[in-house]
Each structure stands twice: as structure tokens, then as C-alpha cells.
C-alpha positions as CSV (number, residue, x, y, z in Angstrom):
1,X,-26.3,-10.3,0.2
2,X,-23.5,-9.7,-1.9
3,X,-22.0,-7.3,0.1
4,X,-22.6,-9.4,2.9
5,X,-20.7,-12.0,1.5
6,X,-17.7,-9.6,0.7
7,X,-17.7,-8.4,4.6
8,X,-17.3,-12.5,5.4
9,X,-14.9,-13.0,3.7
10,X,-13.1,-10.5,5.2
11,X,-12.3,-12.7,8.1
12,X,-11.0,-15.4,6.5
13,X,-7.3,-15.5,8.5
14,X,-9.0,-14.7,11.7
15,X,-12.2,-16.3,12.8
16,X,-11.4,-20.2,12.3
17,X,-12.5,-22.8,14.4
18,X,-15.1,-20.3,13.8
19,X,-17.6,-19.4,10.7
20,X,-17.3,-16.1,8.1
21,X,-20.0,-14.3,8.5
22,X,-21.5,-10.7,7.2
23,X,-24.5,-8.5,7.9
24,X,-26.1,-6.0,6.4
25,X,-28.8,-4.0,8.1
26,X,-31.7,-1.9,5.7
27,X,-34.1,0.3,6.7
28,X,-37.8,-0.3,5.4
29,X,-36.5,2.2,2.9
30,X,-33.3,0.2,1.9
31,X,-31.0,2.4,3.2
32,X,-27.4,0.7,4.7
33,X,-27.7,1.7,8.3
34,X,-25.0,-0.9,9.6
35,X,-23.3,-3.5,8.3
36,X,-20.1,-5.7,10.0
37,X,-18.9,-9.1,10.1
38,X,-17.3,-11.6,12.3
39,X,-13.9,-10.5,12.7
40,X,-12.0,-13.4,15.1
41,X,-13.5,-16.1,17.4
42,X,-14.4,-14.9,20.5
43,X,-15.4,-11.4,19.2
44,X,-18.8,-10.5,18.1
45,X,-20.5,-11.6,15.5
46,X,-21.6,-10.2,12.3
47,X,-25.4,-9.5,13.6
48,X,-24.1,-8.0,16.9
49,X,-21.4,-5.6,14.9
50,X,-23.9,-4.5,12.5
51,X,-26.4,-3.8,15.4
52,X,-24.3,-2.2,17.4
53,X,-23.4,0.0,14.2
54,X,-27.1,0.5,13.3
55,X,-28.3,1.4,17.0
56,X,-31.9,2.8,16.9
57,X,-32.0,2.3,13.6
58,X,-32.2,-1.1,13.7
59,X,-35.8,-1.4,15.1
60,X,-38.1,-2.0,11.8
61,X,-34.7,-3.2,9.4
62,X,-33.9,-6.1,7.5
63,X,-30.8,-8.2,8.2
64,X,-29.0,-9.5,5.6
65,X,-26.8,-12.6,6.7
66,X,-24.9,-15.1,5.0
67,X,-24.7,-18.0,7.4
68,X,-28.3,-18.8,9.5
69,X,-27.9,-16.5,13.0
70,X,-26.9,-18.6,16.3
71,X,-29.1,-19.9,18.4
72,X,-26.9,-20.3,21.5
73,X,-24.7,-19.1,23.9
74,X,-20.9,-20.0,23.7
75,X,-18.8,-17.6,23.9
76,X,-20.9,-14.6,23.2
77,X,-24.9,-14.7,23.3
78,X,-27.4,-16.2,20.8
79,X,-27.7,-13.5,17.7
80,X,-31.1,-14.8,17.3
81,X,-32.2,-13.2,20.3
82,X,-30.1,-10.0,20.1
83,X,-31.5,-9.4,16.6
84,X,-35.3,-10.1,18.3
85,X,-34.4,-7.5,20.9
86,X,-33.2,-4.7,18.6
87,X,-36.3,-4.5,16.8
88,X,-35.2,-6.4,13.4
89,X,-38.8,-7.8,11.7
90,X,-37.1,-9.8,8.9
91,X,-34.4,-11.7,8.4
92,X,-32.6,-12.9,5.2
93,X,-29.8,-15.8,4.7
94,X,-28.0,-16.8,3.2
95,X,-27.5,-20.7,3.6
96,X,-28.2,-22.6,6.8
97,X,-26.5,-23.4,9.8
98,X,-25.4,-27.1,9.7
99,X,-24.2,-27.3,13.3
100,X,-26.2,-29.1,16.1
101,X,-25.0,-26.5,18.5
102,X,-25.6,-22.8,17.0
103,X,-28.5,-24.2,14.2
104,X,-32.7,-23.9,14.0
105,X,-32.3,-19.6,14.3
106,X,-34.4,-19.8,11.7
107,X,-37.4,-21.0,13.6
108,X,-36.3,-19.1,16.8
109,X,-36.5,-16.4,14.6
110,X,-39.7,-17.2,12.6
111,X,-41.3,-18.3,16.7
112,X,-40.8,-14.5,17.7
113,X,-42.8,-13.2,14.8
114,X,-40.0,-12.2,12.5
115,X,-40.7,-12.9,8.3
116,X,-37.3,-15.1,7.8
117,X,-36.3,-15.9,4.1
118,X,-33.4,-18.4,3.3
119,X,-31.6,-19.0,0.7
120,X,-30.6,-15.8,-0.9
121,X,-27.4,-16.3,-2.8
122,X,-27.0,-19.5,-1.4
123,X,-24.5,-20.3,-3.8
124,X,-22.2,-17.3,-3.3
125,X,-22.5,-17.5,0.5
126,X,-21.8,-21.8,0.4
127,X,-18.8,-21.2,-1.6
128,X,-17.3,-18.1,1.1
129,X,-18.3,-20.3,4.4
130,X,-17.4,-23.6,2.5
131,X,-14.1,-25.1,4.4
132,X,-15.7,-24.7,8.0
133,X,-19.3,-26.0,6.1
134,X,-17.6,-28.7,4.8
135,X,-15.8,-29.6,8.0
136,X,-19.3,-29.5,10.1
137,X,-21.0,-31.3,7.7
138,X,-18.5,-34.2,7.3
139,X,-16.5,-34.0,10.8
140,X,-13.3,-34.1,9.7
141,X,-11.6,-30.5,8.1
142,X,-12.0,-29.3,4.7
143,X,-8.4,-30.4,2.8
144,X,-6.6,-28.2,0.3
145,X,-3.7,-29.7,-1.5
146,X,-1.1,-27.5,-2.6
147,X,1.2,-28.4,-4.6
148,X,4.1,-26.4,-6.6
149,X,5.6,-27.6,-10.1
150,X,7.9,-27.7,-13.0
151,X,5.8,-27.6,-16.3
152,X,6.6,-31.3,-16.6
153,X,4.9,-31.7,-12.9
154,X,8.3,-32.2,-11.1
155,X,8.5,-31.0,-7.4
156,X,12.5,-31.4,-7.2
157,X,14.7,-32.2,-9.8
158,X,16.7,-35.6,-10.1
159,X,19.0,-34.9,-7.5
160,X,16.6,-33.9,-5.2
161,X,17.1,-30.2,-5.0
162,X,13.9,-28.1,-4.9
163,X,14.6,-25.1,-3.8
164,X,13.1,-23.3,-5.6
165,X,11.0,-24.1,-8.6
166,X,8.1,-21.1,-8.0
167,X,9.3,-17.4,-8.2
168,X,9.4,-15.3,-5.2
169,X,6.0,-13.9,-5.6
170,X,4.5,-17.6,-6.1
171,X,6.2,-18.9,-2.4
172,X,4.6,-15.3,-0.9
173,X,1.4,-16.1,-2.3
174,X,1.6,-19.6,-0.1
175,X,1.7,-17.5,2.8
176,X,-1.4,-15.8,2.3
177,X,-2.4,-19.2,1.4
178,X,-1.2,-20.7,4.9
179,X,-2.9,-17.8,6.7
180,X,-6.6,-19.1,5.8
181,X,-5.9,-22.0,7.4
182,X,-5.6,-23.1,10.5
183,X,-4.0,-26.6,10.3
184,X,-0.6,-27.4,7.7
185,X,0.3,-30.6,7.2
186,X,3.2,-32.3,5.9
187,X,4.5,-36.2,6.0
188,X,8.0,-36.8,7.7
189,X,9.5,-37.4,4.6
190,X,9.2,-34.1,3.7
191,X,10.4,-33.0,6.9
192,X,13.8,-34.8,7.4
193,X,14.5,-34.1,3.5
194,X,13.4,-30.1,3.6
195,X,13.3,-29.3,7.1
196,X,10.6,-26.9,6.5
197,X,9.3,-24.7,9.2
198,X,5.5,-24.0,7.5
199,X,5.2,-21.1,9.3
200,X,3.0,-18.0,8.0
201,X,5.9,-15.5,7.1
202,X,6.5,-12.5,5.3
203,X,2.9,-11.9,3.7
204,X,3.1,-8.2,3.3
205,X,-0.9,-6.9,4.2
206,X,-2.0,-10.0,5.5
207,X,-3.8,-10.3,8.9
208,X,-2.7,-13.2,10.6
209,X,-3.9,-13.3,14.6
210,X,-2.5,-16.6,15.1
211,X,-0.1,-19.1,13.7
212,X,-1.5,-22.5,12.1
213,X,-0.9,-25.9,13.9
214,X,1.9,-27.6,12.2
215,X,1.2,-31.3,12.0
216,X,3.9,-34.1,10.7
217,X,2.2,-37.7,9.8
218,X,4.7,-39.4,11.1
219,X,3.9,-43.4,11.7
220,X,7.1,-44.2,13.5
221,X,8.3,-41.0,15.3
222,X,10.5,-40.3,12.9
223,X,10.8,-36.4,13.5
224,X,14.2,-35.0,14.8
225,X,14.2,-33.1,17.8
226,X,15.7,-30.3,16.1
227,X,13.3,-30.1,13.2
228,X,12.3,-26.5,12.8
229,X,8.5,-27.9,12.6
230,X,9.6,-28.5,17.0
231,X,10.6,-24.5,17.3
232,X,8.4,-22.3,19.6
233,X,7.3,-20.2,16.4
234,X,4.1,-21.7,16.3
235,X,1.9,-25.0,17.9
236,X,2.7,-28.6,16.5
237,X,1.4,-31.7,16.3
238,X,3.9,-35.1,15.7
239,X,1.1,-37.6,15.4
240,X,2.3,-41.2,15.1
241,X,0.8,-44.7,14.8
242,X,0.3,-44.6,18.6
243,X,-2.1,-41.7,18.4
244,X,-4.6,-42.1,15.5
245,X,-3.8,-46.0,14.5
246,X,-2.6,-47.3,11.0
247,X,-4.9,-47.7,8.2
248,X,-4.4,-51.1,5.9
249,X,-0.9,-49.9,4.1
250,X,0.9,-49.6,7.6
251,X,0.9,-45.5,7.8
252,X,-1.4,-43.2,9.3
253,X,-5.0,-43.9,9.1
254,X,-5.7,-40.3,7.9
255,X,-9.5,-40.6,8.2
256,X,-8.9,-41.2,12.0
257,X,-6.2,-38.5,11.6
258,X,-8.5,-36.2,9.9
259,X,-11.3,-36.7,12.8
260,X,-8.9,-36.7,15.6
261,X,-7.7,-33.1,14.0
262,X,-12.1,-31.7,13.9
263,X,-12.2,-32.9,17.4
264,X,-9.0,-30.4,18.6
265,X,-11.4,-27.5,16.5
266,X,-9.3,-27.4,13.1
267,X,-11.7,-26.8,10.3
268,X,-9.0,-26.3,7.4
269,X,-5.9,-28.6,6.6
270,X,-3.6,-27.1,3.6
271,X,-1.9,-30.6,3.0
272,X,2.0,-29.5,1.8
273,X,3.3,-33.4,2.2
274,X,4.9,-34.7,-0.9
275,X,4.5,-36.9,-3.4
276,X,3.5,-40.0,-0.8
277,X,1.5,-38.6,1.7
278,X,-0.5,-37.1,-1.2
279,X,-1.2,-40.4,-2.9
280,X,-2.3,-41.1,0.0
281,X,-4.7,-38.5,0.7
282,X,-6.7,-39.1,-3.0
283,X,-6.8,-43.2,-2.3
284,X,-8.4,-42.2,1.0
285,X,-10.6,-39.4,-1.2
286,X,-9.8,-37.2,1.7
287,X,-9.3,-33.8,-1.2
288,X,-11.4,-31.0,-1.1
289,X,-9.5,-28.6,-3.2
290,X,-6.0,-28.2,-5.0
291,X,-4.4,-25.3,-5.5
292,X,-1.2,-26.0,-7.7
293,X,1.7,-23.5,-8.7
294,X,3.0,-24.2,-12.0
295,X,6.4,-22.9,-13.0
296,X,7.5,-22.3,-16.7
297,X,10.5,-24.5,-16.4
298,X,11.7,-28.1,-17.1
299,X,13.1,-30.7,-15.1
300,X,12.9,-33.3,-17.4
301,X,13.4,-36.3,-14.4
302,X,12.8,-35.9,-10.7
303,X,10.1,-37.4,-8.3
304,X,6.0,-36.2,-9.8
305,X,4.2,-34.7,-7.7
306,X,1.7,-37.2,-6.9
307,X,2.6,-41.0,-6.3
308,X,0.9,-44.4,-5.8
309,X,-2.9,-42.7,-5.5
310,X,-4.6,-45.7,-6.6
311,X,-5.0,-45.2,-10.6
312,X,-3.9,-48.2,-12.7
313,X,-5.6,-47.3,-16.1
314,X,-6.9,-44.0,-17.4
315,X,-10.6,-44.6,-16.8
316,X,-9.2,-44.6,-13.1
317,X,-7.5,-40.6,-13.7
318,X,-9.1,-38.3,-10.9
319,X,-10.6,-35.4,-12.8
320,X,-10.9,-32.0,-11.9
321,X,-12.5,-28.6,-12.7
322,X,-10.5,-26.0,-13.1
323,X,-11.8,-22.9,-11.4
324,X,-9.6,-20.5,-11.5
325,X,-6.4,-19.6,-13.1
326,X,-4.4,-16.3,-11.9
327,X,-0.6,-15.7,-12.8
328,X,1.7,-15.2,-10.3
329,X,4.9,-13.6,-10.8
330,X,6.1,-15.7,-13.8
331,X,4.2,-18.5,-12.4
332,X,0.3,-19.4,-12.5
333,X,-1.9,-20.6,-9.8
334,X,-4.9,-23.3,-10.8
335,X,-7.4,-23.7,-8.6
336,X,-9.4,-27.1,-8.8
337,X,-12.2,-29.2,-7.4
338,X,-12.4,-32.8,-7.8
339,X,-15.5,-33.5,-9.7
340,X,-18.5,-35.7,-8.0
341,X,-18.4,-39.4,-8.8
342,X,-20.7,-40.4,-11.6
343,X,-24.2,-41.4,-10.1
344,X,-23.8,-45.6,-10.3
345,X,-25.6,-47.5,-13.0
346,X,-29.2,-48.4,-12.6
347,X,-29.3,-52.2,-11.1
């Protein structure tokens, strides 16, 4: 299962609105005799690769999957029943399928006789799957903040210049970041003071097939015509009061935003607004995941990089576990999760 969960992973740039998924094929003897994963939506997935790779061997051998096998035709056929008609007796997964559409291969499976097991490094194959999980399960994307900072947790200086507090390597290591998404979003503030174009852009090694939606949160139409976010480099998105409704502070209601965005198929939002729009984002509870760049430098004044999010006294202070750390260039990269709400008081 582990080295199913390396295959997923794998396609992370390429198979959103779509799952990661991997398969490994063993004969009775537990011998590799095919293994693949699901490599862009529309293509085949994991199971089918892996049979195809296995051919006859596949009759009598174990699957190994990380994510439950469909059970319905979209695009490409039910894997339950092309595992069935290749002669695979068990099956092993990783974590279930949470989606009305494609879930219950289990029993399909378990109906035509083959011994399924789930569960197997449910953890490991949660955590590689869990944006598009996360995004079936609620109904509204998975959101990743990032954010990039002076030591003192400045995102410009005090006249406003930002450009550029990470290193070079820190701003290419975005762009890998932007290519596992499939949605970037950004407030108009951020546009008609920056005028960025978050694109996906000189990522040496990175497989990109397509570009992400670009969104602006932009109440009032505010976006200039010839904002680079308007170019013809990649699909975008000015969504205003008239499209998704205000919530009760007289900007975007972003929940409405958020399930406007899973119903166009986005399953992954990298949220790159500043200091406003994120505020905005933790009142609402809307973050998944932060993944901040922190500079070694000082900017002793300057806007923070997080404003009005709700917390008037320290017992209020969001808290977060730190995951992962990983320097970058002269820069490092922390990657954190919000921790769970403390269970309420007995009554």
C-alpha cells in the first residue's frame, strides 16, 4: 500500500476535479506483476493501468488500491467491474470512496465473490487523497493559505513595496505549489495594488497539463480590464456580489463562494489574497491548510499578514500544528493544520 500511495501521489498536478489514485497488482506469490496510477482525468484509472500492465497475470492477484474502486461509468468504465473481469480475487484499500456517484465498490466487489479488505494505511492514503476527500465530503474545495513573510510577519514593508521578501527559490517553490491546485484565489485588493498574474510559471520538472482558474473576490467589480488576472494565459473567474451574494460584513459570502466554486468541479483553492481576504477566510473557518514562507529579514512596520480574523483576546488565537518545516533557499516553508475545536463542555 505504500507504494501505492507513492504512485498517487504522482498525479497530483494532473488528475483534479479528479481523485489520486495507485494500484499495485500481487501474484498469490507476492510478486509486483503491474502497478500504475491515475495519471489525468479522463485517462484510465489506477486499476485499469495496472491491469493492463499485469495482463494474464492478473487472474488470481491481489489489488492494492488506495482510494475504494469506482463503481460507475463516467468517463471511463466502473473499475469494479474491470477488476471482476480480469480475474482479481481480493481486493485491498486503502480508505473509502465518499462520493455518491463512484462509491459502494466495495460491496460490488464483495457481491461478485471477491475477499475485499479496507482500511490498510488508511492514514497514509487519507492524507495523499485529502484535498479532493475533503472537498467531497464537505462540498466546497479543500483551502490552502499561503502566505510569504518577513520574520516579524510583514507581507510588504511600510511603503507598501513587496517585491520581494522570499528568495528566488522560495517564489519557484509557489509554482509547484500553484500546480497542485486547480483554483487560485486572490481579493481585488491585491490585484489593483500587485497586478499579479497567478499563473503556474517557470517550475523547472513540474508537470502541469493545465493552468488553474484564477478567481478575484471582487464585491463591486472592481477589476480593471487590463489586469493581467483578464489575459488569455489561463481561465478566470471575477466573481462579484451579483454572482454569489454578500455575507453579513458587505463582501463576498465566501461559503456561497466556496460552493459555487465545487459546483464548476474545483476541488483545491490556494487562497494568495492578502491580509483582508484572509481574515476573512479564518472568521468564516473556511482554512484547511497554511503553507507560510518565512524570510530571514525585518521589516519592522508594514501591513501583517493576517487582519480583522475575529480574535479579540488570546484565548481567541487560532492554533496550529506544525507539520512540516523544509528550508528553502535562505527561506523556510511551514506547513500547518488548524487544530480541531475542543469537544464543548459537558451540559
Amino acid at each position: 500500500m505504500r507504494r501505492a500511495v507513492r504512485l498517487a501521489a504522482r498525479g497530483r498536478t494532473t488528475t483534479l476535479p479528479n481523485p489520486v489514485v495507485g494500484c499495485v497488482l500481487l501474484s498469490p506469490e507476492g510478486f509486483t506483476v503491474g502497478e500504475g496510477w491515475h495519471e489525468h482525468a479522463g485517462g484510465p484509472h489506477a486499476e485499469v493501468v495496472a491491469l493492463r500492465a499485469a495482463g494474464a497475470a492478473a487472474r488470481g492477484a491481489t489489488a492494492v488500491v488506495t482510494l475504494e474502486p469506482c463503481d460507475h461509468t463516467g468517463r471511463t468504465g466502473p473499475c469494479t467491474r474491470a477488476l471482476v473481469e480480469a480475474g482479481v480475487t481480493r481486493v485491498v484499500i486503502g480508505t473509502a470512496d465518499p462520493s455518491p456517484a463512484a462509491g459502494g465498490g466495495a460491496a460490488t466487489l464483495r457481491a461478485a465473490g471477491l475477499s475485499v479488505e479496507v482500511g490498510v494505511e488508511a492514514d497514509a492514503c487519507e492524507r495523499v487523497n485529502e484535498p479532493w476527500l475533503t472537498a467531497v465530503r464537505r462540498g466546497r474545495p479543500f483551502v490552502t493559505w499561503k502566505v510569504a513573510t518577513s520574520l516579524d510577519g510583514r507581507v510588504a514593508a511600510a511603503d507598501g513595496t513587496s517585491r520581494w521578501i522570499t528568495s528566488a527559490q522560495a517564489r519557484a517553490d509557489v509554482h509547484r505549489l500553484r500546480a497542485e491546485v486547480d483554483t487560485v484565489l486572490a481579493g481585488v485588493g491585491t490585484v489593483l495594488a500587485d497586478d499579479p498574474a497567478l499563473t503556474v510559471r517557470g517550475a523547472e520538472g513540474i508537470l502541469a497539463a493545465r493552468q488553474p482558474l484564477r478567481v478575484v473576490a471582487d464585491t463591486h467589480g472592481r477589476t480593471p480590464a487590463a489586469a493581467r488576472v483578464r489575459d488569455d494565459t489561463a481561465p478566470t473567474w471575477v466573481a462579484t456580489a451579483a454572482d454569489v451574494g454578500t455575507g453579513p460584513d458587505g463582501h463576498l459570502d465566501l461559503e456561497a463562494l466556496l460552493r459555487e466554486l465545487f459546483a464548476r468541479e474545483r476541488r483545491h483553492v490556494l487562497l494568495e489574497g492578502g491580509p483582508h481576504l484572509a481574515g476573512a477566510f479564518w472568521r468564516a473557518g473556511l482554512v484547511d491548510r497554511v503553507v507560510a514562507y518565512v524570510a530571514p529579514a525585518l521589516l519592522g512596520a508594514g501591513p501583517a499578514a493576517l487582519e480583522d480574523a475575529g480574535i479579540g483576546t488570546i484565548a481567541d488565537a487560532v492554533r496550529l500544528t506544525l507539520e512540516d518545516v523544509v528550508r528553502v533557499g535562505p527561506d523556510l516553508r511551514l506547513t500547518l493544520r488548524p487544530l480541531a475545536p475542543p469537544p464543548p463542555p459537558p451540559s
